[in-house]
C-alpha positions as protocol buffer text, in pm:
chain_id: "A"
residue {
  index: 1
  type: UNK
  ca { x: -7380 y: -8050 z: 7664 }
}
residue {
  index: 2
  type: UNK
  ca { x: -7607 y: -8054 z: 7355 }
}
residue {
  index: 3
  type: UNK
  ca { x: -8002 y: -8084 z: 7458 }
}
residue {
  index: 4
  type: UNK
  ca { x: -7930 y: -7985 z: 7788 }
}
residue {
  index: 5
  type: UNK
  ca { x: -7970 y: -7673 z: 7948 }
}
residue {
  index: 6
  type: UNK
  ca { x: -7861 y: -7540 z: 8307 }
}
residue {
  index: 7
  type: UNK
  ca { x: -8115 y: -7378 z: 8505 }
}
residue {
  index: 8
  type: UNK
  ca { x: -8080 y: -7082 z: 8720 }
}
residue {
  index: 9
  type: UNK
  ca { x: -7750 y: -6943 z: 8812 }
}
residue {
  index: 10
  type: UNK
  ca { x: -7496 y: -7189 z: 8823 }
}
residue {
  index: 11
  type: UNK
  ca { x: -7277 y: -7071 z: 9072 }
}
residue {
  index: 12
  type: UNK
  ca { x: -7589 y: -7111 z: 9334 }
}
residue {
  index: 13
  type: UNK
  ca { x: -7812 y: -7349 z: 9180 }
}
residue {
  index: 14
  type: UNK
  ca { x: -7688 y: -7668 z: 8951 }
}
residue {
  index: 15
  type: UNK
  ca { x: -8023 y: -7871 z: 8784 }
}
residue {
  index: 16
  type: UNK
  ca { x: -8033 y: -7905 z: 8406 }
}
residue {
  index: 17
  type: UNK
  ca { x: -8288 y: -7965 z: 8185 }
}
residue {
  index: 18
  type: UNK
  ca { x: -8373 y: -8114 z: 7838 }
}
residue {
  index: 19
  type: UNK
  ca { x: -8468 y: -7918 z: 7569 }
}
residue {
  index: 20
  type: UNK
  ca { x: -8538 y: -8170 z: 7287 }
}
residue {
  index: 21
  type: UNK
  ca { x: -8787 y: -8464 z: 7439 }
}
residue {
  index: 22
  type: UNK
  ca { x: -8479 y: -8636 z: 7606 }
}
residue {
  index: 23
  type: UNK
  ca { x: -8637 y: -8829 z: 7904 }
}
residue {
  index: 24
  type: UNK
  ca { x: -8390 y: -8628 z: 8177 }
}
residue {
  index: 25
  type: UNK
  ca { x: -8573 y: -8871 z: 8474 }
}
residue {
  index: 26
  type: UNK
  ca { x: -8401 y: -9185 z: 8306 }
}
residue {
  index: 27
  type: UNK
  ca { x: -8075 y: -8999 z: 8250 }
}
residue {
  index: 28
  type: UNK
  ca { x: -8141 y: -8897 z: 8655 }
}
residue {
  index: 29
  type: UNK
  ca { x: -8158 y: -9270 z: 8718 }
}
residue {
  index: 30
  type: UNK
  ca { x: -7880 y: -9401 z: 8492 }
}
residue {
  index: 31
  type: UNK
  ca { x: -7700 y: -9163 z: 8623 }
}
residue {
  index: 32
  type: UNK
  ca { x: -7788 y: -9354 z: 8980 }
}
residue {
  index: 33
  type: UNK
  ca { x: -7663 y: -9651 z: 8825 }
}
residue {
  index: 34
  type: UNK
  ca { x: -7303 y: -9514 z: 8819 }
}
residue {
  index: 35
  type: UNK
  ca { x: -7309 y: -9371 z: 9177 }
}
residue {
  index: 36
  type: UNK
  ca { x: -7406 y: -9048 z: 9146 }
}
residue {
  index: 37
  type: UNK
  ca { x: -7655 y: -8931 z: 9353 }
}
residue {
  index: 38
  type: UNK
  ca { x: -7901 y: -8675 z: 9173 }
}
residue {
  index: 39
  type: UNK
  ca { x: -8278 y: -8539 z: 9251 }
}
residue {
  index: 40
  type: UNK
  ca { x: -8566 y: -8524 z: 9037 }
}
residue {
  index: 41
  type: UNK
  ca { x: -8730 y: -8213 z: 8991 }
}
residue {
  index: 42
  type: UNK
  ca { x: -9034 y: -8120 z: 8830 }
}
residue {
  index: 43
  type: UNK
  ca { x: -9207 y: -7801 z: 8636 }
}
residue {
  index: 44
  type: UNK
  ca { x: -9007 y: -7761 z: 8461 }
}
residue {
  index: 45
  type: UNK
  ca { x: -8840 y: -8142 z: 8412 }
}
residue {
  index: 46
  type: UNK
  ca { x: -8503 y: -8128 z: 8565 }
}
residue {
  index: 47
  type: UNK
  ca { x: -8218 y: -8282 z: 8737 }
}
residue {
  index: 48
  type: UNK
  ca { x: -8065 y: -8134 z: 9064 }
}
residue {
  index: 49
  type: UNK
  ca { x: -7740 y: -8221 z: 9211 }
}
residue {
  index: 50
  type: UNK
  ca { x: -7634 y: -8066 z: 9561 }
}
residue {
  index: 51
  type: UNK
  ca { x: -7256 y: -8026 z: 9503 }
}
residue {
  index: 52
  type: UNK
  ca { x: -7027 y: -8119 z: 9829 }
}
residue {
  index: 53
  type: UNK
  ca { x: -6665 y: -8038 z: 9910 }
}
residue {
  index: 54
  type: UNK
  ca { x: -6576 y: -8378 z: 9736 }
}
residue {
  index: 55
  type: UNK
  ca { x: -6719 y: -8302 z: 9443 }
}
residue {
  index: 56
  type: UNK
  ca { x: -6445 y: -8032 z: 9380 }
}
residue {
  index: 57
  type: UNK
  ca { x: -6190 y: -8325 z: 9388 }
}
residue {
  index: 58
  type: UNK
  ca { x: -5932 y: -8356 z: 9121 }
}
residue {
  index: 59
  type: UNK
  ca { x: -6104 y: -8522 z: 8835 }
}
residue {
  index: 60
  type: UNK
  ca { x: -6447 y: -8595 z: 9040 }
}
residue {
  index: 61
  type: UNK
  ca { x: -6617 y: -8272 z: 8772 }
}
residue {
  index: 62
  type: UNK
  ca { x: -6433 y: -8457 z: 8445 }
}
residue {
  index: 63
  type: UNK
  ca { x: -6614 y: -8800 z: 8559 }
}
residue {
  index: 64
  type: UNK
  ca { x: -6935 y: -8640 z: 8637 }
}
residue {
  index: 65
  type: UNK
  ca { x: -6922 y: -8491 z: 8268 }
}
residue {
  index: 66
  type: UNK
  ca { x: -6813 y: -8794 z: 8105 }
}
residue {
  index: 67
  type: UNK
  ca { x: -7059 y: -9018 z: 8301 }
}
residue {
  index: 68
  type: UNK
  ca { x: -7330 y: -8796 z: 8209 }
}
residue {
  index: 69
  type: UNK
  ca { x: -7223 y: -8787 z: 7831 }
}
residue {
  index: 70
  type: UNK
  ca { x: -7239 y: -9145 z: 7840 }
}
residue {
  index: 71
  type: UNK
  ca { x: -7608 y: -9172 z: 7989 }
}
residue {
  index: 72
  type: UNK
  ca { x: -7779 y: -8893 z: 7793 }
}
residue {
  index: 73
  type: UNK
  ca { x: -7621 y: -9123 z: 7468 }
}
residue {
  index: 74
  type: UNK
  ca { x: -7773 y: -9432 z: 7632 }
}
residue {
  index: 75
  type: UNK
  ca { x: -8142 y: -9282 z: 7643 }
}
residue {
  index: 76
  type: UNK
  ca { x: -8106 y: -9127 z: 7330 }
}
residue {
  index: 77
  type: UNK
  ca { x: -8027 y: -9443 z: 7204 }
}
residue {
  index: 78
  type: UNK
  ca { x: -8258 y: -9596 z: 7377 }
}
residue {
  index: 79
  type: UNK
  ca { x: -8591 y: -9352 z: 7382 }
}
residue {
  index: 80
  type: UNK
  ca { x: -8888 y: -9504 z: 7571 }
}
residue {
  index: 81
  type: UNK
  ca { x: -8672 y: -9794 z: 7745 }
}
residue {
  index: 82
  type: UNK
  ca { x: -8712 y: -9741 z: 8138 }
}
residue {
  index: 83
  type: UNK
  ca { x: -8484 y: -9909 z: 8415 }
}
residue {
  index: 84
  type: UNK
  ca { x: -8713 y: -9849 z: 8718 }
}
residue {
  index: 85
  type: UNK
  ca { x: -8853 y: -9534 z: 8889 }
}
residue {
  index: 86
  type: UNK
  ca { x: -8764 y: -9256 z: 8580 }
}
residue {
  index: 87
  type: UNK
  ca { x: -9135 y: -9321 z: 8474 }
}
residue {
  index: 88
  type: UNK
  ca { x: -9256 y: -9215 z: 8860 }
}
residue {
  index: 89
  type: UNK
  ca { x: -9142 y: -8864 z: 8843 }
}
residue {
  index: 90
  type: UNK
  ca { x: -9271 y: -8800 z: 8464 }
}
residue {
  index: 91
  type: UNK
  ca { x: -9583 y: -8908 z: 8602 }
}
residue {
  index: 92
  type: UNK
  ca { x: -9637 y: -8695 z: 8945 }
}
residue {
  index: 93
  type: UNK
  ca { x: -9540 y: -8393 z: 8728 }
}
residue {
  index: 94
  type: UNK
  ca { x: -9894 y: -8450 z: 8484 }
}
residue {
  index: 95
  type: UNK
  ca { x: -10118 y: -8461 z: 8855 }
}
residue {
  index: 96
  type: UNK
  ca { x: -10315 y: -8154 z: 8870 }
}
residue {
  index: 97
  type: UNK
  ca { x: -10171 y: -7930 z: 9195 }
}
residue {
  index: 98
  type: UNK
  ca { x: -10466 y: -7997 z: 9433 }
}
residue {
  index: 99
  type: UNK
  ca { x: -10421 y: -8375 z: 9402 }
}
residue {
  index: 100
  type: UNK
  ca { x: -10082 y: -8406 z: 9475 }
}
residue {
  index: 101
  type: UNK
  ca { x: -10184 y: -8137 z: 9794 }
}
residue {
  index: 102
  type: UNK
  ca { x: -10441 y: -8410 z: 9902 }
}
residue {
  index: 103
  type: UNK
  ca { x: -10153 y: -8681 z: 9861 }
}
residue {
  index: 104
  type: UNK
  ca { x: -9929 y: -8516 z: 10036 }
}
residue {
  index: 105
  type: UNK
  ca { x: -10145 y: -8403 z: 10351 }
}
residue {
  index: 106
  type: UNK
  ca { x: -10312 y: -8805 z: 10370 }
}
residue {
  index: 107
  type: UNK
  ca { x: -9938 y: -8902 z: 10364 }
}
residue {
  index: 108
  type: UNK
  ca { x: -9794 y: -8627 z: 10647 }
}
residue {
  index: 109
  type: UNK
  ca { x: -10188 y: -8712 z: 10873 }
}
residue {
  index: 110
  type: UNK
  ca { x: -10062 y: -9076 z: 10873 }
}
residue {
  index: 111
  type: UNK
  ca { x: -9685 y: -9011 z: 10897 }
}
residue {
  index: 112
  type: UNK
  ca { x: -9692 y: -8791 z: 11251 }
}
residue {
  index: 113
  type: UNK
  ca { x: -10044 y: -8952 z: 11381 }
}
residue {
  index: 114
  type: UNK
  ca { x: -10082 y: -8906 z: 11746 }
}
């Protein structure tokens, strides 16, 4: 798909990418919007998608392409227009690494606290 790129070997891993300053978070999240569920990824910017035995389901692939045709044309028609949490994962991606690491270890002290 134009301004897209897949990452990794796509027989074991299947994330994409955008190469052209499309915002791939809010495609991530529109893509949400029409039941599919897909993961944010960061460094680089990416979009993840852990393929199950019913995603091999006649036609399941074809709607999955078409649906993501149809969001990528949405934010590019759309650039800087956010619909919730696409704006979230753009953001943790600028922290520098050792805040995030303090984040993270505040949030796992308080999560399995004794």
């Amino acid at each position: 798909m134009p301004g897209l790129r897949v990452l990794g070997d796509p027989l074991w891993v299947t994330a994409f990418a955008a190469d052209d300053g499309l915002d791939v978070y809010q495609v991530m999240e529109n893509m949400g919007h029409r039941g599919w569920s897909l993961n944010g990824l960061q460094l680089p910017a990416a979009v993840h998608i852990a393929v199950t035995l019913r995603h091999t389901l006649p036609g399941v692939a074809d709607r999955f392409l078409a649906d993501l045709a149809d969001c990528v044309a949405e934010v590019r028609a759309n650039p800087g227009v956010s619909t919730g949490m696409a704006p979230v994962y753009g953001m943790a991606g600028t922290l520098p690494a050792d805040v995030v690491h303090q984040l993270l270890a505040g949030y796992l002290d308080l999560l399995f606290e004794v």
